[in-house]
DOSE-246670 format. One record per residue: residue in one letter; y, x, z of N, C-alpha, C in turn. Coordinates in steps of 0.05 Angstrom, whole numbers, padded with zeros to 5 digits. Layout:
DOSE-246670
REC nuza    npy    npx    npz   capy   capx   capz    cpy    cpx    cpz
REC    A      Y      X      Z      Y      X      Z      Y      X      Z
...
***
This chain:
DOSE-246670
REC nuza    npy    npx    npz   capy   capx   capz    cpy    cpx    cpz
REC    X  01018  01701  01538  01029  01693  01512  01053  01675  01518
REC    X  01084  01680  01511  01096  01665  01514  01105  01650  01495
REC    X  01120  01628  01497  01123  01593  01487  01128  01606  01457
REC    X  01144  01631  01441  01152  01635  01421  01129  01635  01401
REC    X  01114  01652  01416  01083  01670  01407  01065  01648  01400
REC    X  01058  01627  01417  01048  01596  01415  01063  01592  01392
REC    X  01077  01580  01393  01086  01569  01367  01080  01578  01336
REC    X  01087  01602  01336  01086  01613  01317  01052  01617  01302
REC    X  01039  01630  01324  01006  01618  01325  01001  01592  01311
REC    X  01015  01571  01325  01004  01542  01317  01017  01539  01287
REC    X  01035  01547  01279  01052  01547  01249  01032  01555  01232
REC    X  01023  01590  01232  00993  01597  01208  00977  01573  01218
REC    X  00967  01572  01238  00949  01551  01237  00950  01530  01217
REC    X  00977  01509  01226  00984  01487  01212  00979  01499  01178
REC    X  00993  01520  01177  00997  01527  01141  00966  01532  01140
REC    X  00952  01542  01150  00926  01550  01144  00915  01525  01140
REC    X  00916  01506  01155  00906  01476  01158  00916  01464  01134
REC    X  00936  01468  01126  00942  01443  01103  00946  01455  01079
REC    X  00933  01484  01070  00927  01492  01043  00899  01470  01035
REC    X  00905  01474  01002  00879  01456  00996  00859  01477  00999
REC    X  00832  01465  00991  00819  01481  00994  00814  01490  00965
REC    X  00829  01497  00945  00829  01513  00931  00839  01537  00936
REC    X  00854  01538  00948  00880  01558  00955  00869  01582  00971
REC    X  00854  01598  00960  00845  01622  00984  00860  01632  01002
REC    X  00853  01642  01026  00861  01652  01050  00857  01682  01050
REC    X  00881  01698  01046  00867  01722  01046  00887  01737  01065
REC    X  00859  01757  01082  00878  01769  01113  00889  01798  01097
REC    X  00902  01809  01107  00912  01831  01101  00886  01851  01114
REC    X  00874  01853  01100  00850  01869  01113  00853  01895  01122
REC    X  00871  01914  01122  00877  01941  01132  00892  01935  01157
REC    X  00916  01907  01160  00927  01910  01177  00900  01902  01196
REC    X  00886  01881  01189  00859  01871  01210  00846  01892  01226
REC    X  00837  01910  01205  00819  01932  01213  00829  01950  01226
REC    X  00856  01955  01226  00867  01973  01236  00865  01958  01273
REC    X  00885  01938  01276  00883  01924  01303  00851  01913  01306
REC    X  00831  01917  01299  00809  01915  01310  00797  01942  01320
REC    X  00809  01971  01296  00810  01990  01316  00807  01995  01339
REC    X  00843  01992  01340  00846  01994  01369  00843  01980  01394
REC    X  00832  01943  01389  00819  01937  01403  00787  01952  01411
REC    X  00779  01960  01391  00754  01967  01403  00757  01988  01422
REC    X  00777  02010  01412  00791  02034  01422  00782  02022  01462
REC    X  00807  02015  01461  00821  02007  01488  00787  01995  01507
REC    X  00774  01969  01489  00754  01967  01507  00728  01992  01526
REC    X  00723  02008  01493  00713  02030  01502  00730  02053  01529
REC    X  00751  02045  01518  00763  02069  01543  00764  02047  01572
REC    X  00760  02029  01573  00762  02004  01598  00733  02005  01605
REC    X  00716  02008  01585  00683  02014  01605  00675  02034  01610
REC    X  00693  02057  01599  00682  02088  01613  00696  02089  01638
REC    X  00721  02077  01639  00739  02076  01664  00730  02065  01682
REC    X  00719  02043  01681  00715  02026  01704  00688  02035  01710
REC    X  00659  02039  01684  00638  02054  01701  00637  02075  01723
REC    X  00663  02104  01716  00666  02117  01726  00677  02113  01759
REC    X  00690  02095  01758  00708  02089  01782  00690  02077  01802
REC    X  00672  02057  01785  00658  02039  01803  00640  02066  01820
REC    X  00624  02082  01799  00612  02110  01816  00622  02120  01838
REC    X  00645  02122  01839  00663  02140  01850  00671  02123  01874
REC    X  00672  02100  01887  00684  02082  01903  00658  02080  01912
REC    X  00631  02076  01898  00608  02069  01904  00594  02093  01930
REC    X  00596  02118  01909  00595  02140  01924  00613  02143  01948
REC    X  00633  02146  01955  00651  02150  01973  00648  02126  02001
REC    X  00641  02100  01981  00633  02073  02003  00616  02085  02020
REC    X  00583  02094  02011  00568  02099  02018  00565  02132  02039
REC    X  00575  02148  02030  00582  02166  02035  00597  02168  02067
REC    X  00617  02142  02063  00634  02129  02084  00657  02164  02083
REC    X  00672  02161  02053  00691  02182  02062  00716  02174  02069
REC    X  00730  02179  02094  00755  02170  02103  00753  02140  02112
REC    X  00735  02133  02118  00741  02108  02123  00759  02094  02141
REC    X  00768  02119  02155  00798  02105  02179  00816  02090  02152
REC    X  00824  02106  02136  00838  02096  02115  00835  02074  02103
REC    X  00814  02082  02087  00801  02059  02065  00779  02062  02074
REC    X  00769  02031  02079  00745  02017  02098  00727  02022  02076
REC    X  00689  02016  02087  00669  02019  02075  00666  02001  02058
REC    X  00683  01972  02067  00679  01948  02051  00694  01943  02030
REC    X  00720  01957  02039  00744  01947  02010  00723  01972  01989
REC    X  00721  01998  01994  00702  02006  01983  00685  01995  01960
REC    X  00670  01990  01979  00642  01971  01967  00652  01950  01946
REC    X  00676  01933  01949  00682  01910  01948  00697  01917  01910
REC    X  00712  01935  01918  00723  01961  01890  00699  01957  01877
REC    X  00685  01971  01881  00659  01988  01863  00643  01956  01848
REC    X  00635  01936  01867  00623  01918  01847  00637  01904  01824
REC    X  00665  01903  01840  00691  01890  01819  00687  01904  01790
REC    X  00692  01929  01794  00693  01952  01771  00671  01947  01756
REC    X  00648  01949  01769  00625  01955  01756  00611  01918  01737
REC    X  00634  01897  01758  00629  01877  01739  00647  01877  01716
REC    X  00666  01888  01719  00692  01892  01697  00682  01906  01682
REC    X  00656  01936  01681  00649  01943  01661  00633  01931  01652
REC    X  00615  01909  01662  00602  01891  01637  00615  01877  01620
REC    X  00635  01862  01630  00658  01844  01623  00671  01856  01600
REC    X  00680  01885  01603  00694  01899  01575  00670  01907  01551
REC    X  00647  01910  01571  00626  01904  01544  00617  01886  01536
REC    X  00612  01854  01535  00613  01840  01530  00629  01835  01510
REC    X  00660  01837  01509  00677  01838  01501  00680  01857  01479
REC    X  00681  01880  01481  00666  01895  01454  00646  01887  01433
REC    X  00624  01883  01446  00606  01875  01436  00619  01849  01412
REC    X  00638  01833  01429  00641  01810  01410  00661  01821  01385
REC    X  00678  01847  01394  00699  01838  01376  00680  01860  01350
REC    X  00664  01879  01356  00647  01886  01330  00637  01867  01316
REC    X  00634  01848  01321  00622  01826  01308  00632  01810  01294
REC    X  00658  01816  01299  00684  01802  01279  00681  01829  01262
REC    X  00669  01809  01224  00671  01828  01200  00687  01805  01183
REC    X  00714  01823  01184  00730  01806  01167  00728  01809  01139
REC    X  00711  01826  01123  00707  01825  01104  00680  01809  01088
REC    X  00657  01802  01107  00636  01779  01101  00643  01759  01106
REC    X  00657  01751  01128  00667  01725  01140  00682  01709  01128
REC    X  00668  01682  01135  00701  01666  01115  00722  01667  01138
REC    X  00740  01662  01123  00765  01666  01139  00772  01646  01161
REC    X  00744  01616  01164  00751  01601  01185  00735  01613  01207
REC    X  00709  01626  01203  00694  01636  01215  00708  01657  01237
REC    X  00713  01680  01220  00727  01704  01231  00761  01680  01249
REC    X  00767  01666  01250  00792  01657  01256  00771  01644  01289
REC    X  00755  01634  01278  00737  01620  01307  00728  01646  01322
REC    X  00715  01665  01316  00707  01688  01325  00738  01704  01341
REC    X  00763  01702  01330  00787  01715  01343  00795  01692  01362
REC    X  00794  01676  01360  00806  01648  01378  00780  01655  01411
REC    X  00760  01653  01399  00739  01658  01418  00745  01684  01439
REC    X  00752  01698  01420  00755  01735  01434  00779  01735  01448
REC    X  00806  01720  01439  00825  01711  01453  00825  01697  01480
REC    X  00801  01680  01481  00799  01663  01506  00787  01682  01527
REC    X  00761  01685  01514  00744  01708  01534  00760  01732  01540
REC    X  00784  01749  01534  00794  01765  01542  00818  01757  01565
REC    X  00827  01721  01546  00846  01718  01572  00835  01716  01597
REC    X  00817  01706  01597  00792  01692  01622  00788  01709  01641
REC    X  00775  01732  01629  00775  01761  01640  00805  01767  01653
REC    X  00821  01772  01638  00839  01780  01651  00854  01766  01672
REC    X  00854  01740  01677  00867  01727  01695  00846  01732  01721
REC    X  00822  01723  01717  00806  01743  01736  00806  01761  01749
REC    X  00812  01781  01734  00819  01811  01743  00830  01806  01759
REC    X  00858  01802  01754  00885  01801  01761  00878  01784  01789
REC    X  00868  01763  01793  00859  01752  01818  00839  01764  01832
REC    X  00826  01777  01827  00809  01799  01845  00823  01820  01858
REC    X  00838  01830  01833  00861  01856  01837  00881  01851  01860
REC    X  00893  01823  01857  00907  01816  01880  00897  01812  01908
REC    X  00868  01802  01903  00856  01799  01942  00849  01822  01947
REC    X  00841  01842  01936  00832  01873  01943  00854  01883  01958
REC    X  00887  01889  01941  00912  01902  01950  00919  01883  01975
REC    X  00921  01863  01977  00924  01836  01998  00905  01863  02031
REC    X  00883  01854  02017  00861  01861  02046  00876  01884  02047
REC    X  00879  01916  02020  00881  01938  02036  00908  01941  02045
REC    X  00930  01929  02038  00950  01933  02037  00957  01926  02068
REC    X  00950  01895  02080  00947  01891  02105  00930  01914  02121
REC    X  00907  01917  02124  00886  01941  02138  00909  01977  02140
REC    X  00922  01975  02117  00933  01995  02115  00960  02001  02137
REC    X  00968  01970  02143  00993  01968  02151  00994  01973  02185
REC    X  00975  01970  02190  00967  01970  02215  00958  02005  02213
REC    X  00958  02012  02201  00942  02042  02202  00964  02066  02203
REC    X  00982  02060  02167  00998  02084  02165  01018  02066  02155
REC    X  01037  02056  02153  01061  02034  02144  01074  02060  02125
REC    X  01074  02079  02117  01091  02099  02102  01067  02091  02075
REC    X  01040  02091  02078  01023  02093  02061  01028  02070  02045
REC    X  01032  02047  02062  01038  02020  02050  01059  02021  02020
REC    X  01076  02038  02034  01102  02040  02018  01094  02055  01983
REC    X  01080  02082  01988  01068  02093  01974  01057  02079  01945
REC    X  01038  02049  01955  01022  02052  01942  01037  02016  01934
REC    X  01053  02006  01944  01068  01985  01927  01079  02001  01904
REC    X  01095  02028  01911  01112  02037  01890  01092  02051  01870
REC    X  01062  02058  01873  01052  02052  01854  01055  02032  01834
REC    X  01043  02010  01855  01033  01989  01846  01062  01978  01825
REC    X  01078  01982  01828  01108  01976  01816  01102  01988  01783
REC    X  01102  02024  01783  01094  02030  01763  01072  02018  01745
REC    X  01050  02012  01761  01023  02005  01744  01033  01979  01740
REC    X  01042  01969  01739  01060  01939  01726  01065  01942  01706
REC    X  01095  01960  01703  01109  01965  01685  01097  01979  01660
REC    X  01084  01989  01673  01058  02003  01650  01045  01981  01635
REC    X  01030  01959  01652  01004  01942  01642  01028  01931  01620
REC    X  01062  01919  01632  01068  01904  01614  01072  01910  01583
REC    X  01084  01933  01583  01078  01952  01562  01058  01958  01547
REC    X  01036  01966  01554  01007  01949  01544  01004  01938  01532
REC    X  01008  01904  01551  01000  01878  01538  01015  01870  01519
REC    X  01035  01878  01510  01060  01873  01487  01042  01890  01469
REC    X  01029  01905  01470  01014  01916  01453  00991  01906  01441
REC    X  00971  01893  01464  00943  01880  01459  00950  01858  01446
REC    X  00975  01839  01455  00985  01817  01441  00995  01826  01417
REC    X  01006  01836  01405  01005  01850  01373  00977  01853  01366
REC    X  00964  01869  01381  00945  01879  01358  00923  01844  01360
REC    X  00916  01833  01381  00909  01803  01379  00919  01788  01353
REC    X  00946  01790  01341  00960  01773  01329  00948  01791  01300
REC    X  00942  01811  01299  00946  01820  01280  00912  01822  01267
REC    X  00896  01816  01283  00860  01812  01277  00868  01788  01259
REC    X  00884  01772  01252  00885  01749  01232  00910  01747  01210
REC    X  00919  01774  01207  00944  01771  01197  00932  01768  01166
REC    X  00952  01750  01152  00948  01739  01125  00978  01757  01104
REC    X  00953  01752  01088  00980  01779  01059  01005  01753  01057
***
């Protein structure tokens, strides 16, 4: 979230904070439902992905396929990551069904998105530091092996960037938009 996005956050806040409490709070409830949608969307497609993958790294660990390449351990090391990342996106699911913006008062449902906000950032800085010692180990192991392969899989790794950032300009909208007010 950058410094603009903060701000602007803390502004509804403030205005939300200093209506009286006569003054009802009312969310735009289609735009809500809609970005709770596709949060739920995206989580479900993040725990079929990562169940599947964790199988698949799990299998192959065990299996020991190619391991000149890719070792038994980065392997292994993949598969529990994943397979903790698919509890993690369920968890995470789990919470954002539970945001009903239409029973909820609107401080409730605002604590419930502030909450789902943290736990998702949490998660994801996580990731992201797991993601980095995994490429670290294979990227070194690799370098010593095939140095062309190295190359390969940064310029992946370049795309799957450019991608995630693209993404997250997205999850950050639809985040912003679980509380949007008429």
């Amino acid at each position: 979230m950058n410094l603009d996005e903060l701000k602007k956050s803390m502004s509804t806040l403030d205005n939300i904070l200093a209506r009286k409490s006569s003054e009802p709070i009312n969310f735009n409830i289609g735009k809500c439902q809609s970005a709770q949608g596709r949060i739920k969307k995206l989580y479900r497609q993040q725990i079929l992905m990562c169940a599947i993958l964790s199988l698949v790294f799990l299998i192959t660990g065990i299996g020991e396929v190619n391991d000149e390449i890719f070792p038994k351990s980065l392997k292994l090391f993949l598969s529990i990551f994943l397979g903790i990342a698919t509890l993690w996106y369920a968890i995470l699911y789990t919470k954002i069904k539970k945001i009903n913006l239409v029973f909820d008062t609107p401080i409730v449902t605002m604590k419930k998105v502030a909450n789902m906000r943290l736990s998702a950032l949490v998660g994801e800085v996580v990731g992201l530091t797991v993601t980095t010692v995994f490429f670290t180990l294979l990227l070194t192991h690799l370098w010593s092996v095939a140095q062309y392969k190295v190359w390969l899989i940064i310029g992946a790794l370049i795309v799957a960037v450019i991608f995630s950032i693209a993404r997250l300009r997205q999850n950050i909208r639809d985040f912003n938009n679980l509380t949007a007010i008429d």
